[in-house]
C-alpha positions as CSV (number, residue, x, y, z in Angstrom):
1,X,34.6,150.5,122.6
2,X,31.2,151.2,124.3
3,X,31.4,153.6,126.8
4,X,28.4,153.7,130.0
5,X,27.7,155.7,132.4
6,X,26.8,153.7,135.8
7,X,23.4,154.6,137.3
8,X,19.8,153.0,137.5
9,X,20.3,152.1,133.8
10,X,23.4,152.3,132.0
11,X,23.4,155.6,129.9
12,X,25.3,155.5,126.6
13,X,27.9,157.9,126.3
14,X,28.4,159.1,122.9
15,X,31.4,159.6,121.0
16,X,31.2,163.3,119.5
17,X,34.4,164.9,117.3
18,X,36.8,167.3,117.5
19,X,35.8,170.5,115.3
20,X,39.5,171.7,114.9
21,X,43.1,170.0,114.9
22,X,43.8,173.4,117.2
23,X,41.2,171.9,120.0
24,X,43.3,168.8,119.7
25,X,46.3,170.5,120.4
26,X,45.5,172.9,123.0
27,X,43.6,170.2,125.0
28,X,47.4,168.5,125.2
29,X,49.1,170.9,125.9
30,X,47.4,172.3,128.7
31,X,47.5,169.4,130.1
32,X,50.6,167.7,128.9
33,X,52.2,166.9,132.1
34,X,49.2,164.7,133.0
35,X,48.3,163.3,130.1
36,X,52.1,162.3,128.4
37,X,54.5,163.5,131.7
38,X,55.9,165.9,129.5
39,X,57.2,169.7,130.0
40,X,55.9,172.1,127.3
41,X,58.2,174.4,125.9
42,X,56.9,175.7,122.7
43,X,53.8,175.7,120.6
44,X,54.1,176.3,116.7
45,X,57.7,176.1,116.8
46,X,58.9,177.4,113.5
47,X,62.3,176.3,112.1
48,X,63.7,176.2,108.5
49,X,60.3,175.4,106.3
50,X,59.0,173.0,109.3
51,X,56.7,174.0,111.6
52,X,56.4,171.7,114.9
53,X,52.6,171.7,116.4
54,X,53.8,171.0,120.0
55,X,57.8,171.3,121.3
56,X,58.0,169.2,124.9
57,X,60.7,167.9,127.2
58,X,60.9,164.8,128.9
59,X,62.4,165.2,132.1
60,X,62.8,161.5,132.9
61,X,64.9,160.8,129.8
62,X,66.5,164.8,129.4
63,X,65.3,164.8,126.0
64,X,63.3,166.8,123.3
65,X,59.9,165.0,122.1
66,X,58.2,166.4,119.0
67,X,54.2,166.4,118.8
68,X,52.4,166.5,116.1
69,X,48.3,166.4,115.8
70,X,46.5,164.7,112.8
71,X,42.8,164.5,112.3
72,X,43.2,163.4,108.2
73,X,44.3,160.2,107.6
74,X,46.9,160.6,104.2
75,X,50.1,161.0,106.5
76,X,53.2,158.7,106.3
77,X,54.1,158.3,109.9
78,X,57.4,157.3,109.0
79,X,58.7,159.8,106.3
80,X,57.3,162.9,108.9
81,X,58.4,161.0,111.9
82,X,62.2,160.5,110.4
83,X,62.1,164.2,108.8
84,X,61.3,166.2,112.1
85,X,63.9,163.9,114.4
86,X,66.3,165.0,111.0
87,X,65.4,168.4,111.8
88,X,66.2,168.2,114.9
89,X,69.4,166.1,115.0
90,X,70.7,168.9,112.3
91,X,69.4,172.2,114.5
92,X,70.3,171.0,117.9
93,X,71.2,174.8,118.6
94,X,68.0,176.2,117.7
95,X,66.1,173.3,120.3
96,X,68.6,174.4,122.8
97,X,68.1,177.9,122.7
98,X,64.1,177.5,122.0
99,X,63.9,176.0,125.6
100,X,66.1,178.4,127.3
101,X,63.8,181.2,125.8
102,X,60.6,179.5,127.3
103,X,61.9,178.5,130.6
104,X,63.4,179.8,133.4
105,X,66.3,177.6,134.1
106,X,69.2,176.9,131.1
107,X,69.9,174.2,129.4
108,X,73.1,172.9,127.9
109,X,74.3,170.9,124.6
110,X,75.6,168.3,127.3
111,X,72.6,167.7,129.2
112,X,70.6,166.4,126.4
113,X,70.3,162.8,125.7
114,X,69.4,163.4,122.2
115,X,69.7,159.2,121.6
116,X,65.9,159.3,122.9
117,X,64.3,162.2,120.9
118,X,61.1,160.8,120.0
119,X,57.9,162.1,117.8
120,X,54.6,161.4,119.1
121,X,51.3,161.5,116.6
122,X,48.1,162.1,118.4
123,X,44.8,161.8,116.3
124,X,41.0,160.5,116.5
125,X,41.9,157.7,114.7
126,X,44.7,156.1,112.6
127,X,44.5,153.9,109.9
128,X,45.2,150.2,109.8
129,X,48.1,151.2,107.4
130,X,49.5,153.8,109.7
131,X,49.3,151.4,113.0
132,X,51.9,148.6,111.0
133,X,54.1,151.3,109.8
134,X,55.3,151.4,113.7
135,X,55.5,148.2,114.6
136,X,59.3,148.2,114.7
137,X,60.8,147.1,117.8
138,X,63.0,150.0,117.7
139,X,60.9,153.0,116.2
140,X,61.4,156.3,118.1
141,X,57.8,157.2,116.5
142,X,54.6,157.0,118.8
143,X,50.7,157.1,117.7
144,X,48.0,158.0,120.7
145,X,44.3,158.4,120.0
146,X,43.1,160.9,121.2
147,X,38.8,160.7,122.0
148,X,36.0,163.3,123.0
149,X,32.9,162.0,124.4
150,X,29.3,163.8,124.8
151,X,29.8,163.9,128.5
152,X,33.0,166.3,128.6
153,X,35.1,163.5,128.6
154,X,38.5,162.8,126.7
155,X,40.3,159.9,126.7
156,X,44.3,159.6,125.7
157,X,45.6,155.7,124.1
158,X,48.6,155.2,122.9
159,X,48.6,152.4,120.2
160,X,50.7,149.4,121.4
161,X,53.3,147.7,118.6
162,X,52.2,144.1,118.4
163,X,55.0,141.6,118.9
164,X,57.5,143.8,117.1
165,X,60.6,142.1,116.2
166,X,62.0,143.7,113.2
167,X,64.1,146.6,113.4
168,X,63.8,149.9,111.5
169,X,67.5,148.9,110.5
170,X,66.0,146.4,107.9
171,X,64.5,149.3,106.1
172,X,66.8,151.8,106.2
173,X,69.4,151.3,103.9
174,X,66.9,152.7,101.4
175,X,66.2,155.7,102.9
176,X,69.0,158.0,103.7
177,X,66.8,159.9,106.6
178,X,66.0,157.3,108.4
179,X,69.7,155.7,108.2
180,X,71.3,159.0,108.9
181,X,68.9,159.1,112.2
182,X,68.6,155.8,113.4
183,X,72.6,156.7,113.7
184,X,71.9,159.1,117.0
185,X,68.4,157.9,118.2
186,X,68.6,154.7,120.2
187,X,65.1,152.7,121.0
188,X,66.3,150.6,124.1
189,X,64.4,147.1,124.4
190,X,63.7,144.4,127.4
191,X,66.0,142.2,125.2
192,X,69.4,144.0,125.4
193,X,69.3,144.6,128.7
194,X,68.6,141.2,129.4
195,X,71.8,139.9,127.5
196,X,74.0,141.9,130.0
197,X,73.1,139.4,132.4
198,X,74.0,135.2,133.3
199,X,71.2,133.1,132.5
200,X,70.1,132.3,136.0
201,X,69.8,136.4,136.2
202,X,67.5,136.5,133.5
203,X,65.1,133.6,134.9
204,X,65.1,135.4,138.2
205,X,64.1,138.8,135.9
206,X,61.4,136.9,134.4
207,X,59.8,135.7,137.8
208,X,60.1,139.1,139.4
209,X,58.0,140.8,136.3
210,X,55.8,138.7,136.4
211,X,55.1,139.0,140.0
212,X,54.6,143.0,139.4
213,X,52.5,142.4,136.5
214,X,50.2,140.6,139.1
215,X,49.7,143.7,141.3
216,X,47.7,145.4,138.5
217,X,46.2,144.9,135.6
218,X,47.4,148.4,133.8
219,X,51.3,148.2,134.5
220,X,53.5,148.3,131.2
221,X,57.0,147.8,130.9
222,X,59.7,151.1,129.5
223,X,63.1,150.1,128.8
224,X,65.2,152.7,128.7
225,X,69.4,153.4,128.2
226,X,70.6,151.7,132.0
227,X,67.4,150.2,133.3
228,X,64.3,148.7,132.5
229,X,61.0,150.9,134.1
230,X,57.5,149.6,135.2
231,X,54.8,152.2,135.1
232,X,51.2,152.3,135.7
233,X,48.9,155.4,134.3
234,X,52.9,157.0,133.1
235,X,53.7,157.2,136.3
236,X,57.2,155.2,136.5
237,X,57.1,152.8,140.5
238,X,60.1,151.1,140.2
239,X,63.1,150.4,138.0
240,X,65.5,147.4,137.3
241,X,69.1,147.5,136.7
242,X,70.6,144.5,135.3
243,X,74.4,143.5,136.5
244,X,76.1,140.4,136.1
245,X,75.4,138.1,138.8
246,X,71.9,140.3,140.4
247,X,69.4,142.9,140.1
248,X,69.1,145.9,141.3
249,X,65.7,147.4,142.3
250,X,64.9,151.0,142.4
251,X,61.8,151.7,144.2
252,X,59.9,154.8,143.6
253,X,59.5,156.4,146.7
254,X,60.9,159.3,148.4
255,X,63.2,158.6,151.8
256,X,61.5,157.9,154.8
257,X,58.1,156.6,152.8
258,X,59.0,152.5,152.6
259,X,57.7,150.7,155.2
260,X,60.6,147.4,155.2
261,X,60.5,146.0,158.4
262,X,62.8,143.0,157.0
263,X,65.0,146.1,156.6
264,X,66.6,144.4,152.8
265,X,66.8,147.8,151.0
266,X,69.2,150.6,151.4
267,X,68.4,154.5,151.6
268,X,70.2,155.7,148.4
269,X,68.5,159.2,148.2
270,X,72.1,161.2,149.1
271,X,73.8,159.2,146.3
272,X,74.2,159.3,142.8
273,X,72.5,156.6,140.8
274,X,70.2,155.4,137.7
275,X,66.5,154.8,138.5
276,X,63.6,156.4,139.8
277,X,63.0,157.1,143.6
278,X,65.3,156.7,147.3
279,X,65.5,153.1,147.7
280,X,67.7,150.1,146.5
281,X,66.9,146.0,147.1
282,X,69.4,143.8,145.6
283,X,68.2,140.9,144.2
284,X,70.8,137.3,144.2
285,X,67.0,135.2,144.4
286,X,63.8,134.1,144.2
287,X,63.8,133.6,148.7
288,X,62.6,136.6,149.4
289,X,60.3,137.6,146.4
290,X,57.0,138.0,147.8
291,X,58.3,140.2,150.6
292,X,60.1,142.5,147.8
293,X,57.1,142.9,145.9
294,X,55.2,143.7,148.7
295,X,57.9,146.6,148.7
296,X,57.0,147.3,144.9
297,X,53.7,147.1,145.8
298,X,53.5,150.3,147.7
299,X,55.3,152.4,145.5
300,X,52.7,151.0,142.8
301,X,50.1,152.2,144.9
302,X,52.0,155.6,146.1
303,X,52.3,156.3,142.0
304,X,49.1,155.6,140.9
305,X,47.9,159.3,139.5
């Protein structure tokens, strides 16, 4: 892609490359939290005869993600993903204590969901070969391309899995790694949360997302373990949790921030619950839809980097 810089004529702005995999890596991770919403804990984590470029935290999900940089091409994303989530399914301990070291507050066994440990490759470029090898529905392996530009620019795009249906289940009966790990790591989808609900449910689902996909054109849809995220530029504005007979909408904004002069949501900041931010709307139907995304609509705008 082209890239211009707006003036009297449009100036082309090159491409140039990164001399080292080390400028890769410290680029990231001085700048992790903006670029992936991570937490860096360690860099060159060494354990048994591995050695893990990048160790981070995700906060959202209270788990360990793995990053690894790339700038040659003859790499199975698969077979490295698998053997570093191995590593660290078998060395839980050693993760544990490694955070506790770097940071100032403690972390326990218990407080990490280690079903969505995840590996993220970030490189120039990948090949065509590498970009199939993940598109399982299910894969807890990410690929972001990572781009430097003559005018001190860098750009971060994570490659997208096109229509994925098949699941890394299908393939890993013949590798003991992967089998052994896709028993503890769980890649939630928009699907399974959608069979917890009546049919009616799911119909009123599909009309609500694709009213919030109408406020932006960047917002992308995160399933995770109780709820089903919408994000724009990572930044999570509201959440969906799927019961029976309704939904339930979590919007991303602290208490005293929505402006709801219909007054349909509830304050839930002083109580325990899944989802991102202080406020709860119930949804039974479509009635009041364009009022409730008007509601969305400023936390999209609130979250918007």
């Amino acid at each position: 892609m082209a890239l211009y810089k707006l003036s009297k004529r449009l100036e082309h702005i090159k491409e140039s490359s990164f001399k080292l995999e080390r400028e890769i890596q410290k680029t990231t991770e001085d700048n992790l939290n903006i670029v992936l919403k991570l937490e860096f804990v360690k860099s060159e984590f060494a354990l048994n005869k591995f050695r893990i470029d990048t160790l981070a935290f995700d906060n959202e999900n209270n788990s360990f993600v793995i990053i690894e940089y790339k700038r040659d091409k003859n790499f199975s994303v698969i077979d490295q993903g698998y053997a570093y989530l191995s590593l660290m399914l078998n060395n839980k301990a050693d993760f544990i204590l490694e955070f506790n070291e770097a940071k100032e507050r403690t972390l326990k066994r218990n407080d990490v969901d280690w079903s969505q440990s995840k590996v993220i490759f970030i490189s120039p470029s990948f090949t065509t070969y590498q970009r199939e090898a993940i598109n399982f529905k299910d894969l807890p392996i990410e690929l972001w391309e990572v781009k430097k530009y003559s005018n001190e620019t860098v750009s971060y795009q994570q490659i997208i899995k096109s229509g994925a249906q098949e699941s890394i289940n299908t393939i890993s009966r013949s590798d003991q790694t992967i089998e052994n790990v896709s028993k503890e790591v769980k890649v939630f989808t928009e699907q399974e949360h959608l069979l917890k609900t009546e049919f009616e449910i799911r119909e009123l689902y599909e009309l609500f997302k694709d009213g919030v996909f109408n406020l932006a054109d960047n917002v992308s849809l995160n399933p995770r373990k109780h709820f089903v995220g919408f994000k724009i530029e990572g930044n999570t504005f509201c959440d969906i949790i799927f019961l029976g007979k309704s939904l339930k909408l979590i919007i991303n904004l602290k208490s005293g921030e929505l402006d709801d002069p219909k007054g349909i949501s509830r304050d839930i900041s002083n109580v325990g619950h899944w989802g991102n931010g202080a406020y709860e709307v119930r949804i039974n139907d479509s009635e009041n839809l364009e009022y409730i995304l008007s509601l969305v609509k400023q936390s999209l705008k609130k979250n918007r980097g």
